[in-house]
N, C-alpha and C positions, 0 to 999 in steps of 0.2 A: 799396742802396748809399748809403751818408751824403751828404749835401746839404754842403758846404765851401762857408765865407764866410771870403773873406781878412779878415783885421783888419787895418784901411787903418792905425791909429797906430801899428804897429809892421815891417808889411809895404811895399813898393814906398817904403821914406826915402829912395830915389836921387831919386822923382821930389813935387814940391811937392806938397802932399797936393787938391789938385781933381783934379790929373793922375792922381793915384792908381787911381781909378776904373776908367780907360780902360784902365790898364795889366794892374789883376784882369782884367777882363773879356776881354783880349788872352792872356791866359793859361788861359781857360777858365773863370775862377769865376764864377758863378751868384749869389752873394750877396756881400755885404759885412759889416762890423760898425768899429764903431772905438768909442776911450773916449766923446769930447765932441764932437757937433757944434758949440757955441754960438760958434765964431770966423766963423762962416759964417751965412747966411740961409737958412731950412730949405729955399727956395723954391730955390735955387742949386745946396742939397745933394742936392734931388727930381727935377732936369734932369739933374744927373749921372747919378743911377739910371737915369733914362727913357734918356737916352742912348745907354748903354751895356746896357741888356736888365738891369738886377742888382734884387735884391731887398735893400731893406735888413730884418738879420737881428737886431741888437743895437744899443742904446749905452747909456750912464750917463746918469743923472740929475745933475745941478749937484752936484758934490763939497764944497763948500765951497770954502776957498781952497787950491786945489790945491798954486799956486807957493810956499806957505807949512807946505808939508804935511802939510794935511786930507788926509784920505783915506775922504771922507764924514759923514753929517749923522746920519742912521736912528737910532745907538743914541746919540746926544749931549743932556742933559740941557740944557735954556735955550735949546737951539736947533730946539724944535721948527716956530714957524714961518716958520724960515727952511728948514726941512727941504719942508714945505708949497711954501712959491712952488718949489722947485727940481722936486719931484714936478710941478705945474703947467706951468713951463718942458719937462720933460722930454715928456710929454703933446703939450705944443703942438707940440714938433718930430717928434712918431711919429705924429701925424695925417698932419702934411705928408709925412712920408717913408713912411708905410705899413709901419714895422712893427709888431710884436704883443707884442714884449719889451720890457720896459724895468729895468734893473737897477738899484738904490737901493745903493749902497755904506753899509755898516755905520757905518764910522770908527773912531777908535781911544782904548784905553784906555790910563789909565796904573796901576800894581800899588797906588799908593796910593787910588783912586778905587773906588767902590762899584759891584761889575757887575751887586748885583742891579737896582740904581737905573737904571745903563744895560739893563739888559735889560726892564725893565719900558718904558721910555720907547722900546726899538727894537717891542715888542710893537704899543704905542701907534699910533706912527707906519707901524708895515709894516698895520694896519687900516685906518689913516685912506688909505694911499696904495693898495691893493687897492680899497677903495667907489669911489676919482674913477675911479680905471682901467680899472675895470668898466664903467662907464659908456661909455668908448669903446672896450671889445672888447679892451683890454691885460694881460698879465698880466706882474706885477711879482716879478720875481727875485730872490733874494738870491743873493750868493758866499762860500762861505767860501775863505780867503785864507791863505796861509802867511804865518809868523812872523819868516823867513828875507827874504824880500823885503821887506814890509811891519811891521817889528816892533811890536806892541802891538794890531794890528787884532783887534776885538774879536770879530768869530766865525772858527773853524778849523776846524770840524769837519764833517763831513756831518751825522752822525746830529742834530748838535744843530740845525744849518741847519733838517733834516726836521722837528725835534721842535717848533718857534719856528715853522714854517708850519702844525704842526696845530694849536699851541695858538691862534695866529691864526682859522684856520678857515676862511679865502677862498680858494674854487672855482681864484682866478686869482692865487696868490700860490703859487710854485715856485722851486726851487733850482738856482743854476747851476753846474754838473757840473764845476770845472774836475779833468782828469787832473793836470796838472801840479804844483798847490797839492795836489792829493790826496793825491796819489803822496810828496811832501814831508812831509805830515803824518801819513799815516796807511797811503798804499801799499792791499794788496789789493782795488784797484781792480776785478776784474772781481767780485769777490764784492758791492761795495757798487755797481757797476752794476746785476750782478741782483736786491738787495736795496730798490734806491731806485727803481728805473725800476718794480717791479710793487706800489709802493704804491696802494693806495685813494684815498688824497689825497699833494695835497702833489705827491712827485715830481717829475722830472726836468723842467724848462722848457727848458732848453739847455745844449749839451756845449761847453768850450772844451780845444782840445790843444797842448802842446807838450815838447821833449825835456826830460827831465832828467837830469844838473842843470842845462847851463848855459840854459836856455828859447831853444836853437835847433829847428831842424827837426826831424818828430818821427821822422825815419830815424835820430837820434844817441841817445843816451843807455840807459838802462835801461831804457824801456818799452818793450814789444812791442805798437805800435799796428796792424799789420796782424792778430794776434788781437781787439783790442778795436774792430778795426773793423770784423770779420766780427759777436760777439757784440751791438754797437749795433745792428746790422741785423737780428740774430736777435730781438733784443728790442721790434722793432716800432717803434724809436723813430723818429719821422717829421721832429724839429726838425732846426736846421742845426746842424753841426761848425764851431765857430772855432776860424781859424789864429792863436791868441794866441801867435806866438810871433818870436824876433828870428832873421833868416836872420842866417849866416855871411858872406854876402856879398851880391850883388846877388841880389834877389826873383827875377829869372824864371830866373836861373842855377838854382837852390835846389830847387826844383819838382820835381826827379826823383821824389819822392817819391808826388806828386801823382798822376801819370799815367797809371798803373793804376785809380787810383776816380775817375777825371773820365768 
């Protein structure tokens, strides 16, 4: 049965986000994830966990300037080591909180700007951020991301995601599975479930879901997630399922969905 971690930045908004915690775990869930912890002290954010019994399951590394929106560092040309301290930052607060993922956001291009220039320098930097991370037992994820939400972000695709962790070559360097950016971009999600989860390398590090199109619950829209949530468990896969997605109303209303694979 899939392992669910609420995604505190967009799940329980009724309640202040420390509160958040209590409130997953009052509804059953077992893990957490959210974008940025860095408004908080890791120390704050690892009492909550302990708290409450949760396992933290994800977050981002230092995006750049978000409120100005960046939407990460990885593939940005002159900003490598600024790219460097945020991998560093991100590190620090997954020791304290105990998880094993850490996601590095791409960032984004623009059509007059040279991708092979950014792709060599996302190359660069997803090596340099895989050797620190190893070191403390992490492995570092990339997302590809739809166009629709995030216009210009510079990787989309899976198979390329997969193709930029082989050419990389680190053990602990994996792609994060979103359904919903998939489904947006490219859709025949269960065929590149079975085709990316039984890689040799590379492969699946974590699955994120939500409906499409509008990224509510994943009982709404066009995907059939009680099929792809029989075939994730058929396929061995052991990491957590995040709830990346915005409820309709209030979080624990929302849940009907839930309650059969809790």
């Amino acid at each position: 049965m899939p392992r669910f971690a609420a995604n505190l930045s967009m799940m329980y908004n009724e309640h202040a986000f420390l509160d958040r915690f209590a409130a997953a775990a009052k509804d059953g869930f077992k893990g957490v994830e959210f974008l940025f912890p860095y408004e908080h002290a890791a120390t704050e954010l690892q009492a909550r966990l302990q708290d409450n019994g949760l396992s933290q399951a994800l977050f981002n590394a230092p995006p750049g300037d978000w409120a100005d929106g960046e939407r990460g560092l990885a593939s940005l040309p002159g900003r490598e080591e600024e790219f460097r301290r945020s991998v560093a930052t991100g590190l620090e607060y997954a020791q304290v909180l105990g998880n094993r993922k850490l996601h590095v956001m791409a960032g984004l291009i623009q059509p007059q700007q040279d991708r092979a220039r950014h792709r060599a320098v996302y190359l660069e930097n997803l090596a340099y951020a895989a050797a620190q991370a190893a070191v403390h037992g992490v492995t570092i994820v990339i997302e590809p991301i739809n166009t629709r939400d995030i216009p210009g972000f510079f990787l989309n695709r899976q198979d390329e995601a997969q193709a930029i962790c082989a050419e990389v070559g680190a053990d602990n360097l994996q792609v994060q599975f979103d359904l919903y950016h998939c489904q947006i971009v490219e859709g025949d999600l269960a065929v590149k479930l079975k085709r990316d989860m039984q890689r040799p390398q590379a492969g699946i590090g974590h699955i994120q879901i939500a409906g499409v199109p509008e990224r509510h619950e994943p009982d709404s829209g066009e995907i059939n997630y009680p099929y792809l949530f029989e075939l994730i468990d058929s396929l061995g896969y052991q990491g957590w399922v995040g709830c990346e997605y915005r409820p309709r109303g209030a979080t624990s209303a929302s849940l009907g969905w839930l309650k059969p694979w809790l």
